[in-house]
KELO-420999 format. One line per 3 residues: number of its first residue (from 1); their letters; for each residue x, y, z of C-alpha. Coordinates in Angstrom, 2 decimals, m for minus. Example, Ala and Ser with C-alpha at 12.3 -4.5 7.8 and 13.67 -1.06 7.14 Angstrom:
REM residues 2
1> AS> 12.30,m4.50,7.80 ~ 13.67,m1.06,7.14
END
This chain:
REM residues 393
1> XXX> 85.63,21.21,92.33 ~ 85.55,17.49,92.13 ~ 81.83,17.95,93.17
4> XXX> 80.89,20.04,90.52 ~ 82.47,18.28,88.06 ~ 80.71,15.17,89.50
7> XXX> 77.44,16.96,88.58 ~ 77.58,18.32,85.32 ~ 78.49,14.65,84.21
10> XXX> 74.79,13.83,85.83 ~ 73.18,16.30,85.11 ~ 73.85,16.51,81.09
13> XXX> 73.18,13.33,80.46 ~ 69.95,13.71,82.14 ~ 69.29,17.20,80.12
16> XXX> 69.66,15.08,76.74 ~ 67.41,12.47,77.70 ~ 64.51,14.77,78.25
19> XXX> 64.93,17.24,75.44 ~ 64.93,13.74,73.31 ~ 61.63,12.32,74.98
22> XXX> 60.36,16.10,74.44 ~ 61.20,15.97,70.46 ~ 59.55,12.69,70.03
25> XXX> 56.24,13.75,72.02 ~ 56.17,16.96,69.67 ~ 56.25,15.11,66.43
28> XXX> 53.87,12.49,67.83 ~ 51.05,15.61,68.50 ~ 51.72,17.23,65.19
31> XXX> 51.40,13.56,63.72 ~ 48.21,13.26,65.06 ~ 46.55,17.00,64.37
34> XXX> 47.92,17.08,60.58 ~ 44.67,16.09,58.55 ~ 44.43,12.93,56.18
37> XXX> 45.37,13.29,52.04 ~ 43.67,11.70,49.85 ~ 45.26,11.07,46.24
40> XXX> 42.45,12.15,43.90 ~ 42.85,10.96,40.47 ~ 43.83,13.07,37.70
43> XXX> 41.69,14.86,35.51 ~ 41.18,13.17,32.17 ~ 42.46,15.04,29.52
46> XXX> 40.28,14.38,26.29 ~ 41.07,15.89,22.57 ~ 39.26,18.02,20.75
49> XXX> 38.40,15.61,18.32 ~ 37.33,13.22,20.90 ~ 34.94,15.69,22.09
52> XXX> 33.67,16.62,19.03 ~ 32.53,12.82,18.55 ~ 30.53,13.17,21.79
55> XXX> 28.86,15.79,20.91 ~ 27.71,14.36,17.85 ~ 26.86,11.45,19.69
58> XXX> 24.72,13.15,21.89 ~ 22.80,15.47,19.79 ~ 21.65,12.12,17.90
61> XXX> 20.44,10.96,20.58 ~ 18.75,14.26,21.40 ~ 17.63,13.99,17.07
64> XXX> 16.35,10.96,17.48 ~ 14.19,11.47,20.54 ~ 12.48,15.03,18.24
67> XXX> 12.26,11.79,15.49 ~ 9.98,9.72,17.64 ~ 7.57,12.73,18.49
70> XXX> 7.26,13.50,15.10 ~ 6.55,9.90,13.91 ~ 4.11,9.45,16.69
73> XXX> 1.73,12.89,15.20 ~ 1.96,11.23,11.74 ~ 1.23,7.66,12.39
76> XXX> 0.16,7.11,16.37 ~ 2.98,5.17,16.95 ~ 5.73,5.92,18.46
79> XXX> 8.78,3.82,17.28 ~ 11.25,2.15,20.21 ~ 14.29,4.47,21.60
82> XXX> 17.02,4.87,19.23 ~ 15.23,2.61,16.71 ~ 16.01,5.49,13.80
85> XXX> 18.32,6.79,11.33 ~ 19.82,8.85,14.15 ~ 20.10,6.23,16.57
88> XXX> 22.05,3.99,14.14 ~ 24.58,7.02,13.53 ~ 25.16,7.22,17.11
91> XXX> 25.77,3.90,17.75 ~ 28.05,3.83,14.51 ~ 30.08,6.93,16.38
94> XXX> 30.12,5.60,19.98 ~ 31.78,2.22,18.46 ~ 34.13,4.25,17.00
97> XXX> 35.21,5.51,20.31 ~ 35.05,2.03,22.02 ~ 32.35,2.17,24.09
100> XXX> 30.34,m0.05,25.07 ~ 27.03,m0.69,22.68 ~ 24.00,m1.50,25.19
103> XXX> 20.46,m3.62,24.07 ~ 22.13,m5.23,21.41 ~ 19.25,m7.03,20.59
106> XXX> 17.34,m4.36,18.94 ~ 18.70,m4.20,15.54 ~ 19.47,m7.58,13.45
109> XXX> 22.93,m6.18,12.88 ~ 24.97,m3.85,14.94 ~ 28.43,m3.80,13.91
112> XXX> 29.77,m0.53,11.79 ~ 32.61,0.59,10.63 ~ 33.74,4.17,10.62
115> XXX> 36.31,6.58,8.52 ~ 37.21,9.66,9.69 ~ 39.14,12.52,8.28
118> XXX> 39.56,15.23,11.03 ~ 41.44,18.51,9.13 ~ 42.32,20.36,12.21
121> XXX> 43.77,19.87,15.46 ~ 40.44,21.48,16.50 ~ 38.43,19.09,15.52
124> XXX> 37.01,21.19,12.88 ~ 36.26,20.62,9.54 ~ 35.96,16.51,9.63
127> XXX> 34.15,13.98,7.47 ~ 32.69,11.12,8.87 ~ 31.74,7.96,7.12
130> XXX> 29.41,5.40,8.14 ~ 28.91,1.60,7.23 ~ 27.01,m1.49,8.27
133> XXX> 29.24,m4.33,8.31 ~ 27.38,m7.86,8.87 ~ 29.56,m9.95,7.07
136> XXX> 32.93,m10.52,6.40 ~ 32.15,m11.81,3.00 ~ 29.20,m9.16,1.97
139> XXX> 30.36,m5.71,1.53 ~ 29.86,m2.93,4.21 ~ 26.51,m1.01,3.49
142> XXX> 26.57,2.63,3.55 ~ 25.01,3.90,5.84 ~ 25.38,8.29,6.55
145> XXX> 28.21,10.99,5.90 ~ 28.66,13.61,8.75 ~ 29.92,16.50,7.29
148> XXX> 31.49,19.49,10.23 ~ 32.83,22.27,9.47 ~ 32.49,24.22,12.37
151> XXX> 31.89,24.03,15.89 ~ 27.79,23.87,16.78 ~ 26.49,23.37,13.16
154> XXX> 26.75,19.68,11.13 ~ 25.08,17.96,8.15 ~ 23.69,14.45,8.06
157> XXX> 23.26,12.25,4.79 ~ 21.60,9.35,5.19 ~ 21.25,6.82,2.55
160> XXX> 18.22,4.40,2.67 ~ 19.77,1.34,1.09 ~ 22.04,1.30,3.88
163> XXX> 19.43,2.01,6.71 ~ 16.65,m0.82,5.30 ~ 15.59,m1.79,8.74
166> XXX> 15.01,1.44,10.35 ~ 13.60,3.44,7.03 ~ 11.92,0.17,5.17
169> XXX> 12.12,m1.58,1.94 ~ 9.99,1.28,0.15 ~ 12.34,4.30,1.46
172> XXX> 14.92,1.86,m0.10 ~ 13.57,1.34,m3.47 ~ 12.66,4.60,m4.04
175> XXX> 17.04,5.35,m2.92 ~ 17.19,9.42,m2.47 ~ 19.30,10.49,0.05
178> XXX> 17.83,12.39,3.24 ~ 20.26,15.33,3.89 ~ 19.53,16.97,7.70
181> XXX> 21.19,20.35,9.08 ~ 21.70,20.43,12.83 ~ 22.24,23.17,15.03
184> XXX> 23.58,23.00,18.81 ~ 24.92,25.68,21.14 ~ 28.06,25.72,23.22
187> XXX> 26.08,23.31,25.81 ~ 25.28,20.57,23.48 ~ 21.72,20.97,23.13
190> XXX> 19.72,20.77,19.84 ~ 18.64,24.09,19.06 ~ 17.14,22.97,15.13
193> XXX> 16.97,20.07,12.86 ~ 15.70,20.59,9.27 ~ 15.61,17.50,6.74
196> XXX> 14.92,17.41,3.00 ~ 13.33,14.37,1.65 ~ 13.09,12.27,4.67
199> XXX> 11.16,9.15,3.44 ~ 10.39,6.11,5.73 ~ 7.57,3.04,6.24
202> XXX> 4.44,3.48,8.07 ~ 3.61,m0.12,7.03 ~ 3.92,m2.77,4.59
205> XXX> 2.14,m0.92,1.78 ~ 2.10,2.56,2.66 ~ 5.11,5.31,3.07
208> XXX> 5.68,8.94,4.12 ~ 7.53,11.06,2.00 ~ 8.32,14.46,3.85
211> XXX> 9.67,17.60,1.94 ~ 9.55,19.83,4.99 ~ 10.49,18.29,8.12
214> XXX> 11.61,21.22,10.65 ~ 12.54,21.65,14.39 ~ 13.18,24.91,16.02
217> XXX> 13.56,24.43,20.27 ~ 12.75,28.27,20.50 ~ 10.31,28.86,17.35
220> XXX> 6.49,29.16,17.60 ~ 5.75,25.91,15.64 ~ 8.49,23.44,17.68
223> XXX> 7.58,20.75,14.77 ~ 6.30,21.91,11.02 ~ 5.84,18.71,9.04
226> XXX> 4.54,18.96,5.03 ~ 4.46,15.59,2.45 ~ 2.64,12.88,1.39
229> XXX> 1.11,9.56,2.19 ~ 2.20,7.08,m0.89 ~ 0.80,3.49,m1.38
232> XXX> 2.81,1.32,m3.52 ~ 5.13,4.10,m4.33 ~ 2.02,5.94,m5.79
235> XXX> 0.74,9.71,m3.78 ~ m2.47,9.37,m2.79 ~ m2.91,12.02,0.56
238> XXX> m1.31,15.31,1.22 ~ m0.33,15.25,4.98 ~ 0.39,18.72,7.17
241> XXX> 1.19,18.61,10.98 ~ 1.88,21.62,13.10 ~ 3.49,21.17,16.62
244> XXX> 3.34,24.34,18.64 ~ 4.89,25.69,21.82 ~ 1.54,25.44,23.58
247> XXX> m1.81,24.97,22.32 ~ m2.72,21.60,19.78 ~ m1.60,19.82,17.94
250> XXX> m3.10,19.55,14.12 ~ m2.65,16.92,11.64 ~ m4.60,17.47,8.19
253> XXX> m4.52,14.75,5.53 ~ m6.26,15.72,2.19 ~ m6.99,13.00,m0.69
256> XXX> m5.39,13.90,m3.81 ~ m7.33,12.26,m6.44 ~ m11.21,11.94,m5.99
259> XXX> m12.50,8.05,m5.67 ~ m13.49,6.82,m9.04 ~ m17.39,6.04,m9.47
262> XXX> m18.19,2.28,m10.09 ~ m19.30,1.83,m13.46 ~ m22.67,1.26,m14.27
265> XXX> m23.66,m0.97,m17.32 ~ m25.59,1.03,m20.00 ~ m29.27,m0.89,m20.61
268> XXX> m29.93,m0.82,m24.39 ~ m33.75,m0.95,m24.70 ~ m34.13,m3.96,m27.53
271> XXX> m36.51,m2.45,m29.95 ~ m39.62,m4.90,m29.93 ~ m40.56,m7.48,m32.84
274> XXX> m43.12,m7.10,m35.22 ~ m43.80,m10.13,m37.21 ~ m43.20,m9.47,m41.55
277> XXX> m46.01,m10.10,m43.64 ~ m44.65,m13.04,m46.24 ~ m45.37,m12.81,m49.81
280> XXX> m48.81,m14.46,m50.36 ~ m51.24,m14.94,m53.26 ~ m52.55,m11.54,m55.10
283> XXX> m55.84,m10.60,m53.34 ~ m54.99,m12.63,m49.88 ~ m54.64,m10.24,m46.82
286> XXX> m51.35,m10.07,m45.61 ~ m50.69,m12.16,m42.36 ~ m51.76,m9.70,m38.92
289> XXX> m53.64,m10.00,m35.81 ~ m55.47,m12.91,m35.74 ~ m53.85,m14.74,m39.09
292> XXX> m51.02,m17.11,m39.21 ~ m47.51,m15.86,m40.41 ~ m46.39,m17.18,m43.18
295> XXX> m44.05,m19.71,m43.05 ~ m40.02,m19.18,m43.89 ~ m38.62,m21.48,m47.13
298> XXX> m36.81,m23.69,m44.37 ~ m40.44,m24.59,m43.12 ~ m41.44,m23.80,m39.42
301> XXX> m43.68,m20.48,m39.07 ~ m41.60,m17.99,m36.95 ~ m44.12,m16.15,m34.88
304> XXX> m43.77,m13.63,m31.63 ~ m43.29,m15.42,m28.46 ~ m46.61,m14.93,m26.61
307> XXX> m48.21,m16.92,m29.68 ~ m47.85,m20.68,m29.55 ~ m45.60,m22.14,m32.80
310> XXX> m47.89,m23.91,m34.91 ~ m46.21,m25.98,m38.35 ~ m48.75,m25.03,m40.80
313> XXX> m49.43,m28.74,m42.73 ~ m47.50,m28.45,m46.51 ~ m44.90,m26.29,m45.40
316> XXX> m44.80,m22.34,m47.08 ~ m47.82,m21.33,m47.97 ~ m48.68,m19.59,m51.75
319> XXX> m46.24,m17.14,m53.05 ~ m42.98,m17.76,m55.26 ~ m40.46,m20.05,m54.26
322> XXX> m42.97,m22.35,m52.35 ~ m41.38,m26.19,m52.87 ~ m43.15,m28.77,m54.84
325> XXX> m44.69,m31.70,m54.08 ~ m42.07,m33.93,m54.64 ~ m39.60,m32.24,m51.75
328> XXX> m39.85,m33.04,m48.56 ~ m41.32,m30.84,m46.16 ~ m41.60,m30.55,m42.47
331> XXX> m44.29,m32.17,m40.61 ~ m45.50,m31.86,m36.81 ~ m46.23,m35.60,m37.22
334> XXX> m42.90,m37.25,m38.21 ~ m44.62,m40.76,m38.83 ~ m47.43,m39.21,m41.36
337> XXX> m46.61,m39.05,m44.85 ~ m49.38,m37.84,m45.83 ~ m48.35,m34.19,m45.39
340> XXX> m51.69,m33.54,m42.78 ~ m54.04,m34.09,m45.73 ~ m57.46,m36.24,m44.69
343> XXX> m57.30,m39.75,m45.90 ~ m59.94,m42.77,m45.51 ~ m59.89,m45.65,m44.14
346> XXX> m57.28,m47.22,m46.36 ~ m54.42,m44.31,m46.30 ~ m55.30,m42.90,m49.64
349> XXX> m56.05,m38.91,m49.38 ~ m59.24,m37.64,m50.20 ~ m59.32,m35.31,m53.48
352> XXX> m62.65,m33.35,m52.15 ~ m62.48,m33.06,m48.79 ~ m65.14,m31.33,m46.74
355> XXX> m63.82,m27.60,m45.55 ~ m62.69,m27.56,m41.88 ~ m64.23,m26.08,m39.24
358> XXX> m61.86,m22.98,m37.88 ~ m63.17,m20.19,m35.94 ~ m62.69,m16.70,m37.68
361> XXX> m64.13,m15.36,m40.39 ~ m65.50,m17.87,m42.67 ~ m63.08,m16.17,m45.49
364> XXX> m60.16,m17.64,m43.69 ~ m61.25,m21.41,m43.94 ~ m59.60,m23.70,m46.09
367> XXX> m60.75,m23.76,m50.10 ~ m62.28,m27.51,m51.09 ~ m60.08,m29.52,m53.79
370> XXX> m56.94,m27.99,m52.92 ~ m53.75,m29.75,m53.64 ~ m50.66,m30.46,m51.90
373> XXX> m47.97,m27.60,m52.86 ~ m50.69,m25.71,m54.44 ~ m51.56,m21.70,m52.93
376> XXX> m54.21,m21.61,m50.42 ~ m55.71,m19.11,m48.24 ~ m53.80,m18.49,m44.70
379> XXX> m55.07,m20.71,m41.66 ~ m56.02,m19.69,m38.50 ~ m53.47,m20.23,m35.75
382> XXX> m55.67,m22.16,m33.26 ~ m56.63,m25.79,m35.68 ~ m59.58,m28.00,m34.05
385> XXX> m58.28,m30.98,m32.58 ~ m60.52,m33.67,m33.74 ~ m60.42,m32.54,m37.86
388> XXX> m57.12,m34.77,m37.65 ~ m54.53,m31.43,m38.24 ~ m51.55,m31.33,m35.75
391> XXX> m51.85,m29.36,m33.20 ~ m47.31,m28.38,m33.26 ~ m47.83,m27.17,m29.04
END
């Protein structure tokens, strides 16, 4: 009995101790086979209206990347990434949702400010508007209205004076807003984009003016352009582009106004001169080929211009109205005062002098004993040279 007893007092405690080492062996091996959990973070939970300003973010981005296709068919150049009306509205609506604005440097301002006016819990109808804000002390520019009212469909109004650097000084001058309809489908991808009026720079002196400016992602033209090229805010070219699913590409420009011919200055034809015949002495032939014109009252004979100007010696000859012998008269010789008349040796004229010599008919020599300021016969144009007349060449 006492042996027994002696037992079960070494032989529990010994029982204990194992089932113990067991217990701690078994939780060690299920330790080791249970796998590893890792604490994944939780699922962001973002509003509807939230994710309605992503999507609108997005499909400008997705506008403004159709924008820069159809720039490049119009003008050949293809303007940088985001550099647009649309990019400006999405950079407006991303800074509205805090994030992070990259390649700051390619707009001379990029700060906005943003008013929103969400009707529904949905997120739909809202109003959103848009301003540039460079200074603290110059008012905020506006810049576009977003206008929702249901999910996958959204009008754009963009106003030029507030997008100068991305639409140009002309687009702002001439100050009519561009209104654009989008269309998207439950995935967030532009299905259509249709503007009215879209107006913006190709350069410094030229602008294009679009009344039909249409995308369609599915339709057989995928770009339909229609306006017109204006210099100095004046039309002058009709521009169409087509874009289609698969084939090429046409752009047609057509000149409006035909070029205006240079003038040419209208020749006159001068209608040629024909020496008058002066009043002479009854019974003299009037003056013609081969005669002398008479001489004007002011004294110098005016005769064509292929004849050499002789001064006829005593001024006008015969008629009425010729001056007397007292006035004073032209001479080719201003030193003589002798009016051309022969003299002798000591100055004094000769009454009777002998006839000169002139070639012609003898009729047209000069008549012996004529006096100064009295009517004589016309005289030959061409006077010999060594009778003592004056030659006038």
């Amino acid at each position: 009995m006492n042996i027994c007893k002696i037992l079960l007092i070494l032989v529990v405690p010994i029982s204990l101790f194992t089932s113990c080492v067991r217990k701690k062996d078994s939780s060690g091996d299920a330790a080791a086979s249970a796998p590893t959990v890792v604490n994944m973070p939780k699922k962001l939970v973002v509003s509807p209206q939230d994710k309605a300003m992503n999507s609108f973010a997005h499909l400008m981005e997705q506008a403004d990347s159709v924008h820069r296709e159809a720039w490049w068919v119009l003008t050949g150049e293809r303007p940088p990434l985001l550099k647009s009306a649309f990019g400006k509205v999405q950079r407006a609506i991303l800074s509205q949702s805090n994030a992070k604005l990259g390649n700051k440097s390619l707009f001379s301002c990029d700060r906005y400010e943003v008013k929103r006016d969400v009707l529904s819990q949905t997120g739909y109808p809202q109003r959103i508007d848009m301003f540039e804000k460079c200074s603290s002390k110059a008012p905020a520019k506006h810049m576009a209205f977003l206008n929702a009212q249901k999910e996958g469909e959204f009008e754009v109004t963009f106003y030029p004076e507030g997008l100068q650097e991305v639409l140009g000084m002309s687009a702002a001058i001439l100050n009519k807003a561009i209104v654009c309809k989008i269309r998207t489908n439950s995935s967030e991808q532009l299905l259509g984009l249709n503007c009215k009026d879209w107006a913006q720079e190709k350069n410094k002196t030229q602008m294009i003016r679009l009344d039909v400016y249409d995308y369609q992602k599915e339709g057989k033209d995928m770009i339909r352009l229609r306006g017109k090229v204006y210099e100095n805010l004046t039309d002058i070219r009709k521009i169409e582009a087509d874009v289609p699913m698969t084939g090429k590409i046409t752009v047609t420009e057509t000149e409006l106004y035909a070029p205006t011919p240079s003038p040419t200055p209208k020749v006159t034809p001068m209608p040629s001169v024909t020496p008058q015949a002066s009043a002479v002495a009854e019974g003299q032939p009037q003056s013609g080929e081969g005669q002398a014109p008479a001489a004007s009252p002011s004294g110098p004979v005016v005769v064509p211009m292929d004849q050499p100007t002789v001064l006829l010696p005593g001024g006008v000859i015969g008629g009425e109205g010729a001056p007397s012998s007292d006035a004073p008269v032209e001479s080719a010789n201003p030193e003589a005062t002798n009016h051309g008349w022969p003299t002798d040796e000591n100055g004094n004229i000769i009454e009777n002098p002998q006839p000169l010599e002139v070639d012609g008919d003898p009729a047209q020599q000069g008549q012996p004993g004529a006096q100064p300021g009295q009517q004589q016969a016309p005289v030959q144009q061409e006077i010999l040279h060594d009778q003592g007349a004056p030659s006038g060449r």
